[in-house]
C-alpha positions, 0 to 999 in steps of 0.5 A: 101568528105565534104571538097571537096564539099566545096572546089567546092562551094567555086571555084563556088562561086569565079568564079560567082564573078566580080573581077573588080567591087569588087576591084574597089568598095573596092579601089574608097570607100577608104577614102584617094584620093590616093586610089581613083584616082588610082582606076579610073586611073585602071578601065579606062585601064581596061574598056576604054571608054568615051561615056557618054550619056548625053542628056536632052532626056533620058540622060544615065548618069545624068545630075546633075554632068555636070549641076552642073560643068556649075554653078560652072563655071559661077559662078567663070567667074563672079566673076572675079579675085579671086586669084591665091589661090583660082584657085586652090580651085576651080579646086579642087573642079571641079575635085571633081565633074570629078571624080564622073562623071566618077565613076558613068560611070564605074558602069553603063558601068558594070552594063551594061556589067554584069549579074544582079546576078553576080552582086549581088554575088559580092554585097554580098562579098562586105558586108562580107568582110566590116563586117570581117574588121568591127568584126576585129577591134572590136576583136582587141579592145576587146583584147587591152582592155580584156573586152568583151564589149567596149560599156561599158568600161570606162578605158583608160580615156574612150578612147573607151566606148560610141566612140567605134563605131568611130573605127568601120569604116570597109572596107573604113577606112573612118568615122564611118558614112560611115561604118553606111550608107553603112550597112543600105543601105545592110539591106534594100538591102538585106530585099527585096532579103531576105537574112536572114543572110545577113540582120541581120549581116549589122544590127549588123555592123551598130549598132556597129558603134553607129551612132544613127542618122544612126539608126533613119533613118533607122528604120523610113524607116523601119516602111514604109516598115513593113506597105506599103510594105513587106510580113509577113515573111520580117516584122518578121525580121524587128521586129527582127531588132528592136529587134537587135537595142534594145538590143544594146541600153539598154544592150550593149551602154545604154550611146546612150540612154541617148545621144539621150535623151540629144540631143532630149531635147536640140532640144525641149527646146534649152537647155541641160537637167538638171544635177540629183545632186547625194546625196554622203552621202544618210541617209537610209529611216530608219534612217529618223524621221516620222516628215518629211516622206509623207504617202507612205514613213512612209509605205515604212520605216515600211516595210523595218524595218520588213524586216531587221528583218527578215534578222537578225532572219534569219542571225543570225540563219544561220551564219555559212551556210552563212560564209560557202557559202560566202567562195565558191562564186567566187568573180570578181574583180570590178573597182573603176570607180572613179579613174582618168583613168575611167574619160574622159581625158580632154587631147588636142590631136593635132587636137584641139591644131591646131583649138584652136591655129587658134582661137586664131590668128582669134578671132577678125573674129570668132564672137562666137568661139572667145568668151570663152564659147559656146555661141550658144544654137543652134544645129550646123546644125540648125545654119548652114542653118540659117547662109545660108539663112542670108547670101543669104538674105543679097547678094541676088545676090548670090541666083541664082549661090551661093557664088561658089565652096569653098566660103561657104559650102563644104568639099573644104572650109573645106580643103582649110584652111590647119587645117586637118579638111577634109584632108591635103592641101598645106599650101602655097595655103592656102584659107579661104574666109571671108563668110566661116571664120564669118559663117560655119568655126566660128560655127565649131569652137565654137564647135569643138575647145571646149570640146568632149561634143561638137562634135556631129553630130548634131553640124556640118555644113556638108550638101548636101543641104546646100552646093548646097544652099551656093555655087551653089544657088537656081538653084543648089539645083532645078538642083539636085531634078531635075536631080539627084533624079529625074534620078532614080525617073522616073524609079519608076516603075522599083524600089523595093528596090531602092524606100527605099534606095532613101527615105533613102539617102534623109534623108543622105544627110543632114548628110556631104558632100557625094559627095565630100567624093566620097563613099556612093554615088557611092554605093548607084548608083550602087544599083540603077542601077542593080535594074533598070536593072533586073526589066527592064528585067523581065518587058520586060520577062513578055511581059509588054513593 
């Protein structure tokens, strides 16, 4: 009977679910464009319709992505003749933004079309099957690595150890960043529809993907809600969140612990914090002449002589209770973390081998990356904006407009240059413009092409910010506070939820180019389109409007 109940729910629960949207949200979030393009192709065959809705009068649709394309466009007519290289480039690019006009299309016309609550069914099943992808390949590097916890694992030349969260990329398979982002938008979600369970287990799939940047942000938004807006049962469980972060920075990765310090001290001071010299050969305090002791050492060896003493009375009228006990007492082997596979392998992979080889062939144009060590004391995203700004000081024709798609800042500049940095490209239509080679490309360089040590998040140049800045200028960067955030934020009033998602993306955007990586962005409309749509509802219920 129990079995057939649960059979009923589980075909109820099946049916309240949106299939279109799930498949099409598991397909469009995929991180290679072969999935995603198919993935539109199919939702228009599906759901054929192109009234978009643009008005600059409660416009159905934003305006940013239109807008934006109309810079690009100008921009590229004023430049003139850039070559048939980067024609391509900036179709590419152009294509980019298409294909967020029209993912953002499809979610409003469902959004539309569906009910809010089986919308959020189909949220929730989402979330469960990103976490199962998500636990699977942590289960699978588990038994790869027949160690409970590979946070801590440092064999395999510390293959996984403080990068396993690398691999946790969930449904997407794309960085692990995304996987974070995606699991912080799901606690913040489900906080306000207070789904316990739920909540605690996007928590754990975020902090398993050890994106500490990911962590910060969230748990600063967090600290708004717990004082501005919750009840006291939603600020238990935001305790017990902290809790959660906690436990898997000081038992489960403490090694984030004391990365986070090294990054906090190099931004406050410029520079790395000083290596603690280890003492290979330590003379116990015992065995040290009171001529050089201080006071409070002289007190510590008296009180470590007494109790060696006593442990010597006791041992040596014990001896055979503690042979005996010695002999009971499992002993686990320990590894010898000294042996050459306990240590970072110092290998170079292919990806390296590719940018070190272009280093080399450029190392007149690279003004630090050519350079022997890491000249830059700078964090990457902090000499990224600097780069910016000096570039736009020095071509103040260029602040309006930018330097156009591909030319500065962006996943296509990126890409264009054929070294696999965001994805294949055509070698013959290779295309690198000398403001990104001397500027972003260089600094990514200078820190990419070295050692592990060097690749942090904190080193890269991947910005919204700085790519509407760069290559769409002044009027880019207005045109998406205006009408792009400002598009959900006139609807303040319908939000719950969507106020800390849209103080949280905010702060994401700094992180990489989000809406040429066509994922999180399209996730986080979603959110923000049902919330407007059931609290519309329920204003219009309550007889408000």
């Amino acid at each position: 009977m129990n079995v057939k109940n649960w059979i009923f729910n589980l075909k109820a629960h099946a049916a309240s679910v949106d299939w279109k949207l799930l498949a099409f949200l598991i397909l469009f979030l995929n991180v290679k464009i072969g999935v995603k393009s198919p993935a539109i192709i199919l939702i228009y065959l599906l759901q054929f319709d192109f009234k978009m809705g643009f008005s600059f009068k409660n416009s159905r649709l934003s305006l940013f992505y239109p807008i934006i394309i109309a810079i690009a466009i100008l921009n590229w007519l004023i430049s003139g003749n850039n070559g048939a290289n980067y024609n391509i480039v900036f179709l590419s690019g152009i294509s980019f933004w298409v294909l967020c006009i029209l993912a953002m299309h499809q979610i409003k016309l469902m959004v539309e079309r569906i009910g809010a609550e089986t919308i959020h069914k189909t949220i929730l099943v989402f979330f469960l099957i990103n976490a199962a992808v998500s636990l699977l390949v942590l289960l699978n590097i588990i038994r790869q690595i027949h160690d409970i916890n590979p946070y801590r694992f440092q064999g395999d030349y510390q293959k996984y150890f403080i990068s396993t969260g690398d691999y946790v990329k969930g449904i997407s398979f794309d960085v692990s960043t995304t996987n974070a982002v995606l699991n912080a938008f799901g606690v913040i979600y489900f906080l306000a529809r207070k789904n316990i369970p739920m909540i605690l287990l996007c928590m754990a799939i975020m902090l398993f993907t050890g994106s500490n940047t990911i962590n910060i942000m969230l748990v600063g938004v967090l600290a708004l809600l717990f004082v501005f807006k919750t009840t006291k049962d939603q600020k238990s469980i935001i305790v017990v969140c902290l809790m959660f972060l906690g436990v898997f920075m000081f038992k489960i990765s403490p090694q984030n612990d004391e990365y986070l310090y090294k990054t906090y001290y190099h931004l406050r001071y410029n520079r790395y914090p000083p290596v603690e010299l280890v003492d290979l050969h330590p003379v116990s305090i015992t065995q040290k002449p009171d001529s050089i002791l201080s006071p409070e050492q002289k007190k510590e060896k008296i009180a470590t002589l007494y109790i060696d003493s006593i442990k010597k009375i006791w041992a040596s009228n014990h001896h055979n209770i503690l042979k005996w006990v010695a002999s009971q007492k499992p002993r686990m082997p320990e590894a010898n973390i000294n042996l050459p596979e306990y240590q970072n392998k110092m290998d170079t992979n292919e990806e390296r081998s590719r940018l070190l080889a272009f280093v080399n062939a450029h190392k007149n144009s690279l003004p630090k990356a050519g350079q022997s060590e890491v000249k830059s004391v700078v964090p990457g995203k902090v000499l990224a904006m600097q780069q910016t700004v000096g570039y736009l000081r020095e071509h103040p024709q260029k602040i309006l407009l930018g330097s156009g798609i591909g030319n500065f800042s962006s996943k296509m500049a990126f890409k264009a240059t054929n070294l696999g940095v965001s994805g294949g490209f055509p070698a013959k239509y290779a295309y690198i413009s000398n403001s990104f080679l001397i500027n972003h490309l260089d600094m990514y360089l200078n820190f990419f092409s070295r050692s592990a040590d060097w690749h942090s998040q904190m080193n890269s140049p991947n910005s919204v910010y700085d790519q509407l800045l760069s290559e769409y200028g002044l009027i880019g960067l207005v045109v998406f506070v205006i009408f792009y955030l400002g598009y959900f934020i006139k609807s303040y009033k319908k939000l719950t939820y969507g106020i800390p998602l849209l103080i949280l993306i905010c702060g994401v955007f700094f992180l990489d180019y989000w809406f040429e990586q066509l994922s999180i962005v399209v996730f986080f409309e979603l959110l923000m389109l049902v919330n407007i749509k059931e609290n519309t509802i329920r204003i219009v219920t309550n007889g408000n409007e």
